[in-house]
C-alpha positions as CSV (number, residue, x, y, z in Angstrom):
1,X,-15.3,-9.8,-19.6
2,X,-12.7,-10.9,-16.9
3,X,-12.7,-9.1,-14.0
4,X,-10.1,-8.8,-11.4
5,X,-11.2,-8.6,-7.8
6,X,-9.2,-7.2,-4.8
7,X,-9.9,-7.8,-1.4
8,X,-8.0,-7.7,1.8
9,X,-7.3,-3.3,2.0
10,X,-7.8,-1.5,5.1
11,X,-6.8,0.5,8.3
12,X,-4.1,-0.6,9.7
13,X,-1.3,0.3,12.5
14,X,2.2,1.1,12.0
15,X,4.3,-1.7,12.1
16,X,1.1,-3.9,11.1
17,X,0.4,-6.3,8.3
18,X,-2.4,-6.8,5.8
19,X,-2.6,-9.4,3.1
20,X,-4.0,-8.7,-0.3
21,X,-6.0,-11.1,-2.7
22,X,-7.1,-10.8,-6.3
23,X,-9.1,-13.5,-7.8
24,X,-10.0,-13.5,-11.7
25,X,-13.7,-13.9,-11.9
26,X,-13.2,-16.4,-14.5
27,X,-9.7,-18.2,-16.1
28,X,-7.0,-16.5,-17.7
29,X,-5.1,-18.5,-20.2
30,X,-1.1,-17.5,-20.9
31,X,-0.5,-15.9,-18.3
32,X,3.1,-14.0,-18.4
33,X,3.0,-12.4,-15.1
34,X,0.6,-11.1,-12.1
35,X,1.6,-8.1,-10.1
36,X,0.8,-5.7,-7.5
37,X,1.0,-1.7,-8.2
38,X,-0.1,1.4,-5.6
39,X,-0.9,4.3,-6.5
40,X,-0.5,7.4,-3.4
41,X,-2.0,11.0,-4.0
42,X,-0.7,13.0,-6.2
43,X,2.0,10.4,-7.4
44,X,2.3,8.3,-10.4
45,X,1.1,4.8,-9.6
46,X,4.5,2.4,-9.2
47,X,5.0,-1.3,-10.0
48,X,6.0,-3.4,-6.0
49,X,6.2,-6.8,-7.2
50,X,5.7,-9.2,-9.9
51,X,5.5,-13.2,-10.3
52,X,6.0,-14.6,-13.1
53,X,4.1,-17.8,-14.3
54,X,7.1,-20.3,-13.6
55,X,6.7,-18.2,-10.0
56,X,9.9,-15.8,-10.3
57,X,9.3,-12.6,-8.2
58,X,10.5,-9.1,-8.6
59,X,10.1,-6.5,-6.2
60,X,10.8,-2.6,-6.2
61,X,13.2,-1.6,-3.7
62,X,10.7,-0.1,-1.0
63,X,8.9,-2.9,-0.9
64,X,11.7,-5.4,-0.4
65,X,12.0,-7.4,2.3
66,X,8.4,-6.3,4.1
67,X,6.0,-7.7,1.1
68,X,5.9,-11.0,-0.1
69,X,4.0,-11.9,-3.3
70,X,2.7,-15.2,-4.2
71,X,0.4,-16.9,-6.4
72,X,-2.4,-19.7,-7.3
73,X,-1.8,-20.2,-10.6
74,X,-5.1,-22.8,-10.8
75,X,-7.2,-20.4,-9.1
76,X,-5.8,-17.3,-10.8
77,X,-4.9,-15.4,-7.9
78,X,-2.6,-13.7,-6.7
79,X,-1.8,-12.6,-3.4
80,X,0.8,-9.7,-1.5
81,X,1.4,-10.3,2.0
82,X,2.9,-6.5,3.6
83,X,4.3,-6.7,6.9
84,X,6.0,-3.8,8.5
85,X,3.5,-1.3,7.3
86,X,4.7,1.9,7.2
87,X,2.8,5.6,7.0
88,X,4.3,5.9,3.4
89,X,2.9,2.5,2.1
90,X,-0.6,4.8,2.3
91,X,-2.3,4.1,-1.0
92,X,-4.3,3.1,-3.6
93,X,-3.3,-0.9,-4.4
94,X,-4.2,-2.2,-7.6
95,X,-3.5,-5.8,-9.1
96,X,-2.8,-6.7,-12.5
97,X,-2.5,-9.6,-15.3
98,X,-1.0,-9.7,-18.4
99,X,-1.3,-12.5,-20.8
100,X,0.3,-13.4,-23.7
101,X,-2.0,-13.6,-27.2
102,X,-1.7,-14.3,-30.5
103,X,-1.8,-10.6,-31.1
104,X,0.4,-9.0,-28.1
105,X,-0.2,-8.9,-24.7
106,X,-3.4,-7.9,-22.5
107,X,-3.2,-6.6,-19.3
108,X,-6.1,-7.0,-17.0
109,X,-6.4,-4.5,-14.0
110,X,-8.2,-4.6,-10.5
111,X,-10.5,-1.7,-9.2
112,X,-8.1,-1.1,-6.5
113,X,-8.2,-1.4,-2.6
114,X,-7.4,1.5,0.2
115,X,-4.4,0.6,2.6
116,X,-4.2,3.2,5.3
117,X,-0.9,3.0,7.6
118,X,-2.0,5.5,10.4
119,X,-2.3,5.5,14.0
């Protein structure tokens, strides 16, 4: 059973930066994108950004500018670098892999990490 794990979460200032990592504890074949979702109290968890295999990147418009996401497509990770850390970026991160199969696709999902934006 693959498992996604997340590292990098944290207490961090205001205006800070923390870079997030998720490593597949073993390969992922077809890959069709790796992504990075949150998930604050009391709110539905939202999609930041995605990369695509060939490395195309979509990000939700709060996120824009401030987080970059990249990946290692031989090691199966994938990584979110957030600068500018705001109060409101407070949440539950969670990373996630969907591959292509013969019958659909297959999302894979980390356990999630705490970011805390507080002074």
């Amino acid at each position: 059973q693959v498992q996604l794990v997340e590292s990098g979460g944290g207490l961090v200032l205001p205006g800070g930066s923390l870079r997030l990592s998720c490593a597949a504890s073993e390969k992922i074949f077809s890959i069709d994108y790796m992504g990075w979702y949150r998930q604050a109290p009391g709110k539905e968890r939202e999609l930041l950004a995605r990369i695509s295999s060939i490395g195309t990147t979509n990000y939700a418009d709060s996120v824009k500018g401030r987080f970059t996401i990249s990946s290692d497509n031989a090691k199966n990770t994938v990584y979110l670098q957030m600068n500018s850390l705001k109060p409101e970026d407070t949440a539950v991160y969670y990373c996630n892999v969907r591959s292509m199969t013969a019958f659909g696709s297959r999302d894979y999902w980390g356990q999630g990490t705490q970011v805390t934006v507080s002074s």
